[in-house]
C-alpha positions as CSV (number, residue, x, y, z in Angstrom):
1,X,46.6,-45.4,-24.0
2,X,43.2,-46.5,-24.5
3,X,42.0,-46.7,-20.8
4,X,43.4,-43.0,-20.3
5,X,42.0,-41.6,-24.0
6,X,38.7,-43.3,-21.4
7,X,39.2,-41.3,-18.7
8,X,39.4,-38.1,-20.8
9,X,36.4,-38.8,-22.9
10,X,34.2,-39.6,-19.6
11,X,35.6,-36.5,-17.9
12,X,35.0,-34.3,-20.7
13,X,31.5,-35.7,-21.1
14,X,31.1,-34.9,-16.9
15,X,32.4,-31.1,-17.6
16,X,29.5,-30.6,-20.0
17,X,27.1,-32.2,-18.4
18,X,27.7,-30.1,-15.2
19,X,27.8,-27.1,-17.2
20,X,24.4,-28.2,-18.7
21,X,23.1,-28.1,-15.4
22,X,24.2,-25.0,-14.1
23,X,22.3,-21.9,-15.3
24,X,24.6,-19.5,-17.0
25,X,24.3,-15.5,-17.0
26,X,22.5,-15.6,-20.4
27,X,19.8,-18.3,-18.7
28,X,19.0,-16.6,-15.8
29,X,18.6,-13.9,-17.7
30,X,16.1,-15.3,-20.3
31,X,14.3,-17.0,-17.8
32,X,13.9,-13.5,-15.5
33,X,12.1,-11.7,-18.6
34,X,10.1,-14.1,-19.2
35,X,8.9,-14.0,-16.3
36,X,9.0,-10.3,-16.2
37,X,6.8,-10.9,-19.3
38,X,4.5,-12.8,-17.5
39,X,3.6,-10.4,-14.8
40,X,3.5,-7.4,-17.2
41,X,0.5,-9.2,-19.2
42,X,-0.8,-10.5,-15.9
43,X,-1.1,-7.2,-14.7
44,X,-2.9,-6.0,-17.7
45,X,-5.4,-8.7,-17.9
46,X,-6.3,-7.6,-13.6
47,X,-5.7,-3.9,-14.0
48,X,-8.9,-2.6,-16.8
49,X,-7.1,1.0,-16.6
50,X,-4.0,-0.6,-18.7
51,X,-6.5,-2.3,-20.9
52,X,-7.9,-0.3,-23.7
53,X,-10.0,-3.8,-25.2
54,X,-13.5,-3.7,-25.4
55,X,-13.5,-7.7,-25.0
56,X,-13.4,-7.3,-20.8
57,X,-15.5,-8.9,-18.3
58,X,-14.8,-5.9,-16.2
59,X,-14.2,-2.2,-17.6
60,X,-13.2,-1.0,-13.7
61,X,-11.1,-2.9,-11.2
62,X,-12.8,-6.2,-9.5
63,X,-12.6,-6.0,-6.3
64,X,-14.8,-9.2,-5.9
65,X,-13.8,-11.0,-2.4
66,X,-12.8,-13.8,-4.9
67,X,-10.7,-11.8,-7.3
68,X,-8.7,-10.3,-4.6
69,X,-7.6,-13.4,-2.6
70,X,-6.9,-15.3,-6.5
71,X,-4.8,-11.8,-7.0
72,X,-2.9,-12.4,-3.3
73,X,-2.2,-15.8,-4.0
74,X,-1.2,-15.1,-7.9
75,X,1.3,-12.7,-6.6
76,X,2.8,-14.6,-3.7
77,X,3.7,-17.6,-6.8
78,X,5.4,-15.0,-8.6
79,X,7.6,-13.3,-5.6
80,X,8.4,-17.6,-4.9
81,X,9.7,-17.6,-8.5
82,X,11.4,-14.6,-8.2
83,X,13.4,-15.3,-5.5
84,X,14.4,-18.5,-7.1
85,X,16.0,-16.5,-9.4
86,X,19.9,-16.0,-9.1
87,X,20.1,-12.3,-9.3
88,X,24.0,-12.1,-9.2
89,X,23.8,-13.9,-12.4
90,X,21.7,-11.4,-14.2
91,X,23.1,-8.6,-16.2
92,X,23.3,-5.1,-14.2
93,X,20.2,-3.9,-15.8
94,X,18.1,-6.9,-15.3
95,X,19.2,-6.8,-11.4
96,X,17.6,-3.2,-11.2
97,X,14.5,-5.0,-13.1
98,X,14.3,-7.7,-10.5
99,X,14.7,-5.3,-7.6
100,X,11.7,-2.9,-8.9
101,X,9.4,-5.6,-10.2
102,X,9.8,-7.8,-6.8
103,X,9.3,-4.8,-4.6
104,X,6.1,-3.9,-6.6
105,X,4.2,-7.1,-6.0
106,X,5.6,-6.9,-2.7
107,X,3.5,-4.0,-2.3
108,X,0.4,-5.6,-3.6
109,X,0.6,-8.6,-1.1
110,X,1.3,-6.4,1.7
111,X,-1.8,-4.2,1.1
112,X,-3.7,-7.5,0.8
113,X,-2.3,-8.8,4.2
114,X,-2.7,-6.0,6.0
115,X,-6.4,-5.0,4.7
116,X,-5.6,-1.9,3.1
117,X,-8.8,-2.7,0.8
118,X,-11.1,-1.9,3.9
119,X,-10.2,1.7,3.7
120,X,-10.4,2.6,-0.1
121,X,-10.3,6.2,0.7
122,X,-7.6,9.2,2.3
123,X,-8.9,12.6,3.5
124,X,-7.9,14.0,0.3
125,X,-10.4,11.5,-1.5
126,X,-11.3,7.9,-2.8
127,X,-12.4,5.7,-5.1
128,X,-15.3,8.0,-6.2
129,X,-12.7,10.5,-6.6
130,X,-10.0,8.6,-8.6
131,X,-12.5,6.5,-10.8
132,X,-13.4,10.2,-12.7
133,X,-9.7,11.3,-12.8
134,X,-8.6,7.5,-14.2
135,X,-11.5,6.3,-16.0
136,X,-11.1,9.9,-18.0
137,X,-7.7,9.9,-18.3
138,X,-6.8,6.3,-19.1
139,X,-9.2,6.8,-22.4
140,X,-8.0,7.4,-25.7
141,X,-10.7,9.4,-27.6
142,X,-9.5,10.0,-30.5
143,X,-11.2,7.4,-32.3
144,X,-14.3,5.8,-31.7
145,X,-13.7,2.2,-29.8
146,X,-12.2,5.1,-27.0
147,X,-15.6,6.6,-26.3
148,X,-17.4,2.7,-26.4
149,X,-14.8,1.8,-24.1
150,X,-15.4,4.8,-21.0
151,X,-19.1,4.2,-22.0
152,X,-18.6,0.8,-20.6
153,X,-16.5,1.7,-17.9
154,X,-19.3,4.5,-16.8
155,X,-22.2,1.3,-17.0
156,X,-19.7,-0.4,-14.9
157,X,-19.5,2.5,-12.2
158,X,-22.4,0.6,-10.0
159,X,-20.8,-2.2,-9.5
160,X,-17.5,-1.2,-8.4
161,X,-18.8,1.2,-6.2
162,X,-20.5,-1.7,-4.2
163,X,-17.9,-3.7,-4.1
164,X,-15.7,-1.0,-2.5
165,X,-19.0,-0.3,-0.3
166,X,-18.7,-4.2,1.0
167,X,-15.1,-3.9,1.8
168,X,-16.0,-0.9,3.8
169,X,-18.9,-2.5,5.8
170,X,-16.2,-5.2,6.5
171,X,-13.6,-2.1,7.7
172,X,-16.8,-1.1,10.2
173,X,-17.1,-4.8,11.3
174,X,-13.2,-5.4,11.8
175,X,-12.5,-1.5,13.2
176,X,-10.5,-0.9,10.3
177,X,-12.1,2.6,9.4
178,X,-10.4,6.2,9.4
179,X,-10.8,8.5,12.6
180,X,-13.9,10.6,12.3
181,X,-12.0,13.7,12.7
182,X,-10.4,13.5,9.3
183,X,-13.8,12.9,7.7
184,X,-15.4,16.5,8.5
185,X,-16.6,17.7,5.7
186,X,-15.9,14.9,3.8
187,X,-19.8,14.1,2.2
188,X,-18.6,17.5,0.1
189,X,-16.1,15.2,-2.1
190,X,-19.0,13.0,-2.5
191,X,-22.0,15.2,-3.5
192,X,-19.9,17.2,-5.6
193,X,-20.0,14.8,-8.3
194,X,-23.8,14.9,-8.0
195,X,-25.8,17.0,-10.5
196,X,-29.0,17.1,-11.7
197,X,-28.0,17.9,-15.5
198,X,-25.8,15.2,-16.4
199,X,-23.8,17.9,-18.8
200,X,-22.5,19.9,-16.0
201,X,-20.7,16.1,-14.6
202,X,-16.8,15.4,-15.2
203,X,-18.1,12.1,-16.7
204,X,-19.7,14.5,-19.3
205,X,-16.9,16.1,-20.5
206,X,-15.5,14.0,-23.2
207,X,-18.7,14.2,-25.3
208,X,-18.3,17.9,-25.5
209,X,-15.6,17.4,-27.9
210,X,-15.9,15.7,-31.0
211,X,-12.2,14.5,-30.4
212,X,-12.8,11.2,-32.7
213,X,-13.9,13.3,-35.5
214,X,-17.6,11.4,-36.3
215,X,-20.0,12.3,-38.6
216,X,-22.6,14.5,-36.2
217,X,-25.0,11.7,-36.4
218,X,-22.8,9.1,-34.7
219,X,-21.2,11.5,-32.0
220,X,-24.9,12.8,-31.2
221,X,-25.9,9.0,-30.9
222,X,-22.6,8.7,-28.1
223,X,-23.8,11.8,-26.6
224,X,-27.3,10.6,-25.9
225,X,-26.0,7.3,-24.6
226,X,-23.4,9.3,-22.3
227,X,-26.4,11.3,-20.9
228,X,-28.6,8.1,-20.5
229,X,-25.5,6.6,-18.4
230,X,-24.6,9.1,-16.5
231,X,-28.5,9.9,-15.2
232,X,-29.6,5.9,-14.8
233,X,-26.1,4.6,-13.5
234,X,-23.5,7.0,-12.3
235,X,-25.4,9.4,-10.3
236,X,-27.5,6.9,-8.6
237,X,-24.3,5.2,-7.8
238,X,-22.9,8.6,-6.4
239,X,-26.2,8.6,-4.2
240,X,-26.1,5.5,-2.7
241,X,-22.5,5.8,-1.6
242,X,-23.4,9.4,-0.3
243,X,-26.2,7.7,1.8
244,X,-23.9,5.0,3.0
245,X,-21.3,7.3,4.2
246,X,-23.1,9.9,6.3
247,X,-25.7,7.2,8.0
248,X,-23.8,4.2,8.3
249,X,-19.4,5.1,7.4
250,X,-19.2,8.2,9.4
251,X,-20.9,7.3,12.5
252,X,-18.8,4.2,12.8
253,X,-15.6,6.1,12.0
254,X,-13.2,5.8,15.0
255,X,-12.0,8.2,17.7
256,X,-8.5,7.6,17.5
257,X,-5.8,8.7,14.9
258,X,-3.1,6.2,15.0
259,X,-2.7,3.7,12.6
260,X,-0.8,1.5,15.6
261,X,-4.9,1.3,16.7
262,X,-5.7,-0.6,14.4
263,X,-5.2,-4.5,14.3
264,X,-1.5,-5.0,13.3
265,X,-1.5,-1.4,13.3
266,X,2.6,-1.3,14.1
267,X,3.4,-3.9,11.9
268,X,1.3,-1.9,9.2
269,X,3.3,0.8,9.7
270,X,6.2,-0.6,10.2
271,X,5.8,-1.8,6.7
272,X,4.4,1.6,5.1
273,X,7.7,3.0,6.5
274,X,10.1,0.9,5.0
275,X,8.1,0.6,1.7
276,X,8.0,4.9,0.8
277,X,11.3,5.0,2.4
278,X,12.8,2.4,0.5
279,X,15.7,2.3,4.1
280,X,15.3,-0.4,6.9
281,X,15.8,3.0,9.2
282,X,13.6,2.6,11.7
283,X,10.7,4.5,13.3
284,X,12.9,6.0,16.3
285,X,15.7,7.1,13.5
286,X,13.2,8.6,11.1
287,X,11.5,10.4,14.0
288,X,15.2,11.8,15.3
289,X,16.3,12.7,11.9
290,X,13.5,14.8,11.9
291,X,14.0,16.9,15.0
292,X,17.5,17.2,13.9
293,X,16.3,18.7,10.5
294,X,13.6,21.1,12.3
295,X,16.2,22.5,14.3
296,X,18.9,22.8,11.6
297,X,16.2,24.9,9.2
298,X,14.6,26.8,11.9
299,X,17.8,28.6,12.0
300,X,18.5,29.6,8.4
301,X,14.6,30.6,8.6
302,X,15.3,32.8,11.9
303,X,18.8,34.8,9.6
304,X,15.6,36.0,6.9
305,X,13.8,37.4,9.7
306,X,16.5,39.3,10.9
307,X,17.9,40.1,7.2
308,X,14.5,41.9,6.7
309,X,14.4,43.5,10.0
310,X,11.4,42.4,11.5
311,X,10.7,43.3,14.9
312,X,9.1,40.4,16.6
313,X,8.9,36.8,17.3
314,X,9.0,33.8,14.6
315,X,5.5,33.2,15.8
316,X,5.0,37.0,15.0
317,X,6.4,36.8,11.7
318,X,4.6,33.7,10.2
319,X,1.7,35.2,11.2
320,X,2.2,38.5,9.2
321,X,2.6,36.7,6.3
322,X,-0.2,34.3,6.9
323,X,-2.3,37.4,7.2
324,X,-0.7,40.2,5.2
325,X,-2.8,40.8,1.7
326,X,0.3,41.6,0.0
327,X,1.3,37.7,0.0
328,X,-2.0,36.8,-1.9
329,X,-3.6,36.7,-5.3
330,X,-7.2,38.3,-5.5
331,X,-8.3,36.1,-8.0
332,X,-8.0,32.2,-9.3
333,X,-6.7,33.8,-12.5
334,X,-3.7,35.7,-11.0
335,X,-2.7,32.5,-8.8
336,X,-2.4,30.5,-12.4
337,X,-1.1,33.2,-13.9
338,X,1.5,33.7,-11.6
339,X,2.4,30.0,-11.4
340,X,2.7,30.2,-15.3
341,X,5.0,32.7,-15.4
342,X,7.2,31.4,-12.7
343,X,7.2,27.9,-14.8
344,X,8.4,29.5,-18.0
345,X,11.2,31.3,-15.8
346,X,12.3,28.0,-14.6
347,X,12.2,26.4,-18.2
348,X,14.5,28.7,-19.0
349,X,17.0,27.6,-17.0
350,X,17.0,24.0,-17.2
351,X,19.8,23.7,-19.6
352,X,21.9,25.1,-17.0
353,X,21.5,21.7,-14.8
354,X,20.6,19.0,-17.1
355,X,21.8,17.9,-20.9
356,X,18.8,16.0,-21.4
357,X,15.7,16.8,-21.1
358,X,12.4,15.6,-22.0
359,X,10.1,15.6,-25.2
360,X,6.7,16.0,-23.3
361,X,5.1,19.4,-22.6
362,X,3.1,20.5,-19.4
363,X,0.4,23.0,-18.7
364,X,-0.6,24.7,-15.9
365,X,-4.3,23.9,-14.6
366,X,-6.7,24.7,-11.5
367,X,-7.2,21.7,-9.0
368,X,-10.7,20.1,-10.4
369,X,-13.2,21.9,-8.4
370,X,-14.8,18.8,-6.5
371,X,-11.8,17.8,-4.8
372,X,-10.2,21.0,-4.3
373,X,-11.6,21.9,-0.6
374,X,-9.3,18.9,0.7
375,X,-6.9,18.6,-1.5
376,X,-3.3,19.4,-1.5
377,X,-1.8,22.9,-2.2
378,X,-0.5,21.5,-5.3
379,X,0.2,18.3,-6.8
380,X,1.6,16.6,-10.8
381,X,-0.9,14.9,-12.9
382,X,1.3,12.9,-15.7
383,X,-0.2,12.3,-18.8
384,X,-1.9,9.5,-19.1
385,X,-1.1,8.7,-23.3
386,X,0.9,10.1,-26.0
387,X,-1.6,12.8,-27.0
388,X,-1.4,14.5,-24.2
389,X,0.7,16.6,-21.6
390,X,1.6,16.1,-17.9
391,X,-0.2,19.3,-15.9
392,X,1.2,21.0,-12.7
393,X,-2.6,21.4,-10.8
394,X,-2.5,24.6,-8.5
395,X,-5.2,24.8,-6.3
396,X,-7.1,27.9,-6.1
397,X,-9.9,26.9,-3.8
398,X,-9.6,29.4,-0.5
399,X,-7.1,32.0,-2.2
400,X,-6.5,33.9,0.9
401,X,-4.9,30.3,2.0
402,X,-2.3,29.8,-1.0
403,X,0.8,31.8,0.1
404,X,2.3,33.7,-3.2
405,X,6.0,33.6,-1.3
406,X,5.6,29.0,-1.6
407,X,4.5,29.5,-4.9
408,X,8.6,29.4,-6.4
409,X,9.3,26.2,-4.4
410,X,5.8,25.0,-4.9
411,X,6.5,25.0,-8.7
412,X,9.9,24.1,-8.9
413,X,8.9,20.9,-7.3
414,X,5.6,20.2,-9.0
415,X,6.6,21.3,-13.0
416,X,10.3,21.4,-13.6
417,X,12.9,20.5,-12.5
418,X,10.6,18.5,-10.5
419,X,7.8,16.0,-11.0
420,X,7.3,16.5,-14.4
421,X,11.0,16.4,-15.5
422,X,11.5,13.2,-13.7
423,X,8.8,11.4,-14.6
424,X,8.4,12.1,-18.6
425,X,12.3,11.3,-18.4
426,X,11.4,8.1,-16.9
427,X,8.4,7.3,-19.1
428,X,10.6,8.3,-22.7
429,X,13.3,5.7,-21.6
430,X,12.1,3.4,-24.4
431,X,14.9,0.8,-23.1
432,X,13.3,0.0,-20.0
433,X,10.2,-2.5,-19.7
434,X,6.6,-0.9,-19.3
435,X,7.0,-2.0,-15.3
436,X,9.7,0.2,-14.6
437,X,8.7,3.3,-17.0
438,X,5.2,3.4,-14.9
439,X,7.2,2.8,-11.4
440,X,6.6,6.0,-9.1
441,X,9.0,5.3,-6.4
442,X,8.2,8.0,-3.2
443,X,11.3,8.1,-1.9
444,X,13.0,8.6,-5.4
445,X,10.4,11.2,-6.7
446,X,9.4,12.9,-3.9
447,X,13.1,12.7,-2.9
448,X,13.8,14.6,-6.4
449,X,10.9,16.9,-6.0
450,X,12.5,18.5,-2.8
451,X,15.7,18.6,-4.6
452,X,14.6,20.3,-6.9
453,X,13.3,23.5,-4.5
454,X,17.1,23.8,-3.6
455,X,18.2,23.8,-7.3
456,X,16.0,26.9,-7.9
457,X,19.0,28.3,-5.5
458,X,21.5,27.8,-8.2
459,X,20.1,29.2,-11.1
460,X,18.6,33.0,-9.9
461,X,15.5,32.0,-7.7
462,X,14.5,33.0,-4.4
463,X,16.0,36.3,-4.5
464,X,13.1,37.9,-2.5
465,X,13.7,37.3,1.2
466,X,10.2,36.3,1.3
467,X,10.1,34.2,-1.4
468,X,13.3,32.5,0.5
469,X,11.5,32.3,3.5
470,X,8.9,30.6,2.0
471,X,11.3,27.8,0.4
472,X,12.2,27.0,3.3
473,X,9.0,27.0,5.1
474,X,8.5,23.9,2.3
475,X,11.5,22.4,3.6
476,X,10.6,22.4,6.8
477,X,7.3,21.3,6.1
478,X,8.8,18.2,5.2
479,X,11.5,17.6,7.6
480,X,8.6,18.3,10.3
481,X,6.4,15.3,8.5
482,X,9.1,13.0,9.7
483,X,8.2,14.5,13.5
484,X,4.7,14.2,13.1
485,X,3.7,11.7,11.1
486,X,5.8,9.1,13.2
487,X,4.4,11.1,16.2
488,X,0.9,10.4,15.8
489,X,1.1,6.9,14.3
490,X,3.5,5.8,16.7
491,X,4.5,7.5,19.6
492,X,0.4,8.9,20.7
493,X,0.7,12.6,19.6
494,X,-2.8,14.0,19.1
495,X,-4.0,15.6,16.2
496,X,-3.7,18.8,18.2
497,X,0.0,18.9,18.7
498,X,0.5,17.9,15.5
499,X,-0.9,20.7,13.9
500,X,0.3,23.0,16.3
501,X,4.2,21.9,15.3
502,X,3.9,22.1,12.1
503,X,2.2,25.5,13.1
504,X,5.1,27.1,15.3
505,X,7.7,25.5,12.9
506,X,6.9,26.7,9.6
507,X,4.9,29.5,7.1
508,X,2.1,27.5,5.7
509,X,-1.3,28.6,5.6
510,X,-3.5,27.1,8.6
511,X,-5.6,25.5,6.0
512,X,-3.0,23.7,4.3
513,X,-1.3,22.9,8.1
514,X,-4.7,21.5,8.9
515,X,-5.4,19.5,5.1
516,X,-1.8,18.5,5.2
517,X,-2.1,16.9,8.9
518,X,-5.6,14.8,7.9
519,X,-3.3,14.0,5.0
520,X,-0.8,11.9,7.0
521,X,-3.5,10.5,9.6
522,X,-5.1,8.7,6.8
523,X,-1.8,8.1,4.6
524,X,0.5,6.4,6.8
525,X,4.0,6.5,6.2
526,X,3.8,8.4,3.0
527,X,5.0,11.8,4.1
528,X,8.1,10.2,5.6
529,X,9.8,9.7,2.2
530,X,9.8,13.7,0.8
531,X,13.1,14.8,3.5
532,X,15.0,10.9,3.4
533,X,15.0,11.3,-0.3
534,X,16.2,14.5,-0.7
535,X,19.0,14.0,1.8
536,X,19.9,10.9,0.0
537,X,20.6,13.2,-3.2
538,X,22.2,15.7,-1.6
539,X,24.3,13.3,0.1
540,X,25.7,11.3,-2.9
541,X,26.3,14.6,-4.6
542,X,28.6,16.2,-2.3
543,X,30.2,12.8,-2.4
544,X,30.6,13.2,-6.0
545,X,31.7,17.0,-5.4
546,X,34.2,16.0,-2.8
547,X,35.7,13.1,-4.7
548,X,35.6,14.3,-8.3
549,X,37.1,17.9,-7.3
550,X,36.9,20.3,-10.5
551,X,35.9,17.4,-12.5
552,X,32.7,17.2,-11.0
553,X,30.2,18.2,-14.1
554,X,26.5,19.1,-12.1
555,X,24.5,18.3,-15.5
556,X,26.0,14.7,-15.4
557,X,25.6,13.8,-11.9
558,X,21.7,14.9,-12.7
559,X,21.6,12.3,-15.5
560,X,23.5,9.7,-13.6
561,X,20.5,10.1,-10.8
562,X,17.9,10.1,-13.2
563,X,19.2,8.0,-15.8
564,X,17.8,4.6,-14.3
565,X,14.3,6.1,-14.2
566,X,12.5,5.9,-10.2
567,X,14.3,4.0,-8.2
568,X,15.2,2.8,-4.6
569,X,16.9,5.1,-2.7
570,X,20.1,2.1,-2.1
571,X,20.0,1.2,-5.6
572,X,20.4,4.9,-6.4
573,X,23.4,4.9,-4.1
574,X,25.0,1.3,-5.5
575,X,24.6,3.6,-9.2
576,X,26.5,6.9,-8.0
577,X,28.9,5.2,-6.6
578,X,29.3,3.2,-9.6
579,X,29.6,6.3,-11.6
580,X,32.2,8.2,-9.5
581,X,34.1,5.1,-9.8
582,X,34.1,4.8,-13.4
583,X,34.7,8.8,-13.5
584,X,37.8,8.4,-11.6
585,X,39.7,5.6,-13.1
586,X,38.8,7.5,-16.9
587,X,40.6,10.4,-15.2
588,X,43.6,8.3,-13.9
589,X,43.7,6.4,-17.6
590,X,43.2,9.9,-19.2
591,X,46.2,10.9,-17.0
């Protein structure tokens, strides 16, 4: 009796100790935030933008050849003890977090590897560009500390623009530059920040409003500094770069537009691919889907020709509208105006598709005026703190180049249901961690932004022909990215053809074919994730249609989508199909 009450106790004491040593649900789970925690506040002590502290060696990103390999190899520690992590025995919400947060500093090693640091600039714009928009709109001035703060950040403009200038001369020495011909014009985006009274710069603006309520004597003493800044350190800085890139950037700019050109120039897009895709697809797939998609919209676009009877060719057609006055506003004021009124149309209809919605406002604002000649027709700019709203920017440079017949789809996809929907959803879900309420997934938002064109369908929009027409032009503007943005990276389609497919194929303005083509010639990869996105959507909804029959609620299949926040396009899938399988055995228990 003794010897087996042994036995017991020793086996007993074996049980625990083996549970002991495995890690339980609860463990892995504790030991995943933490760690979670520990790249969030890593983050902010690297990125200055999510830093409002005055106690900062550096008020704009370092960019120091030091900084960014200690960053590289910070990061690759982290993704080690990530994947050491057992992510089956995490909760379902933490494997989501895992997912998100792994695939982020993913991101930031790739970039590193791959050198996208040598090129800190797109057609669209740069770092000179981005630094007024962010070191702006990451401030908080409503109180004092917020203006000492950007005044540091504006001392600080010098020396990260010749940091970004070294990694540039590096780019020149390696032949990692972007092809000349996407860089005409380009010294505009530059000089356009240039002014000989400091009051008329963007960096001005937040000294013309006493937004911190100071006595007159202190904000006139912050005014006087701002003007002493901006003279002595950001316009010189503006100068020097302007110098650099007409006599020494642009002349070394290469011939060639494909990013396979450049060293590991496959790989790199390989990579870009399956990062804004968020699919292992490959390049061959994405390039087919495409064609596929041209073809199948080309017809519905050839029906509005004939239902308005217009005698001619689709060449003929797009053309007329290009050209016809009817089509365009006369004025920047009308083109906002117009958007407006089109936005408050759509607000009206939102509770039609969704049960929640989101607390934050938007306006509607011109495209700043020294970016607009290359920007985008249109584009989201979120808010950037709680005292603000998000903004739907139109651009209104070149008027008789911004279409009024895009302007529904343009807006549906920009405001609401769109970009703004989506992302103040995402940023009120007070649940998630700060990681994943920031996270701007392409394939997921972009995805959702097309979506949302179609919705405008459902509830009353596109009832002009033209208007319908131009819809569709948007949709086949980015089913044809998949063609040509795989075509000139990948399979040696010149700039040329490029342009002249997306041309033949849809509506847009020649100024926005042209814009939009530089666009993907220095954005690798990018455009590819608009058209997989959307048709991921509409995928798993008429899955949900097909299997849930008359029980299928539209307003809840939008929430299930967006409930998670931005997300992969396969986790997005794993979470539908998750919720048409809980939907169905309620039903059967119900029944």
């Amino acid at each position: 009796m003794v010897k087996n009450f042994a036995l017991l106790l020793s086996s007993v004491l074996l049980s625990a100790l083996l549970v002991g040593c495995k890690l339980t649900p609860k463990s892995a789970d504790s030991e995943f935030t933490k760690l979670a925690q520990e790249v969030e506040l890593y983050t902010k002590q690297i990125e200055p933008y999510k830093n409002q502290s005055l106690d900062m060696a550096y008020y704009l990103p370092n960019l120091s050849e030091d900084a960014l390999a200690d960053q590289y190899r910070r990061r690759q520690a982290f993704l080690s003890r990530l994947d050491n992590i057992p992510e089956s025995q995490l909760n379902d919400e933490n494997q989501i977090n895992l997912t998100i947060l792994r695939a982020q500093i993913q991101n930031k090693v790739d970039e590193y590897r791959f050198k996208k640091h040598y090129m800190p600039l797109t057609s669209e714009g740069g770092f000179h560009s981005r630094v007024a928009i962010e070191a702006i709109g990451s401030n908080d001035f409503s109180h004092a500390s917020g203006f000492e703060l950007y005044l540091s950040r504006l001392d600080d403009i010098p020396r990260f623009f010749e940091q970004n200038i070294a990694w540039m001369r590096k780019g020149i020495a390696t032949g990692r530059v972007l092809p000349k011909v996407v860089l005409q014009g380009y010294e505009s985006s530059i000089s356009g920040f240039i002014f000989d009274d400091v009051t008329q710069s963007a960096f001005y603006s937040p000294f013309k409003t006493n937004s911190a309520r100071l006595s007159e004597t202190q904000f006139a003493k912050l005014q006087a500094r701002a003007k002493t800044v901006i003279k002595e350190k950001v316009m010189p800085a503006y100068q020097s770069y302007l110098k650099f890139f007409t006599e020494q950037y642009l002349p070394a700019a290469r011939d060639t537009i494909a990013v396979k050109d450049l060293p590991d120039g496959q790989a790199y897009y390989e990579n870009r691919a399956a990062h804004y895709t968020t699919t292992d697809m490959t390049v061959e797939q994405i390039h087919q889907l495409g064609l596929q998609e041209v073809a199948r919209i080309r017809g519905e676009m050839e029906a509005i020709i004939k239902e308005v009877g217009f005698k001619g060719t689709f060449a003929e057609f797009t053309q007329f509208l290009r050209t016809d006055p009817q089509f365009y506003a006369t004025t920047p004021e009308q083109l906002l105006k117009e958007a407006t009124f089109i936005s408050k149309r759509i607000d009206a209809q939102l509770p039609k598709l969704f049960h929640t919605l989101p607390r934050r406002p938007y306006g509607v604002a011109p495209v700043p005026a020294s970016i607009a000649p290359k920007y985008t027709t249109g584009r989201y700019y979120p808010a950037s703190n709680d005292l603000e709203a998000g903004y739907y920017w139109v651009n209104t440079y070149a008027l008789d180049k911004r279409p009024l017949y895009v302007l529904e789809a343009l807006t549906l996809h920009e405001a609401v249901p769109g970009h703004h929907l989506q992302i103040a959803l995402n940023e009120e879900m007070d649940h998630l961690p700060r990681y994943r309420r920031n996270e701007y997934i392409s394939a997921f938002g972009e995805g959702w932004g097309l979506y949302s064109e179609y919705l405008g369908l459902e509830v009353g929009f596109y009832q002009d022909p033209y208007s319908n027409f131009g819809r569709l032009t948007y949709e086949m503007w980015r089913a044809a990215r998949l063609v040509v943005d795989t075509g000139m990276h990948m399979y040696g389609w010149s700039r040329e053809k490029a342009m002249n497919f997306m041309r033949d194929n849809t509506a847009l303005s020649l100024h926005n074919v042209k814009t939009e083509t530089d666009r993907y010639i220095s954005w690798p990869a990018q455009a590819l994730s608009y058209k997989i996105g959307e048709l991921t959507i509409k995928r798993l909804r008429a899955d949900a249609e097909q299997k849930l029959g008359e029980h299928f609620d539209l307003r809840e299949f939008h929430y299930q989508v967006l409930r998670h926040g931005s997300i992969p396009l396969y986790v997005l899938e794993e979470q539908i199909n998750r919720y048409i399988e809980r939907t169905l055995t309620q039903l059967g228990t119900n029944n």
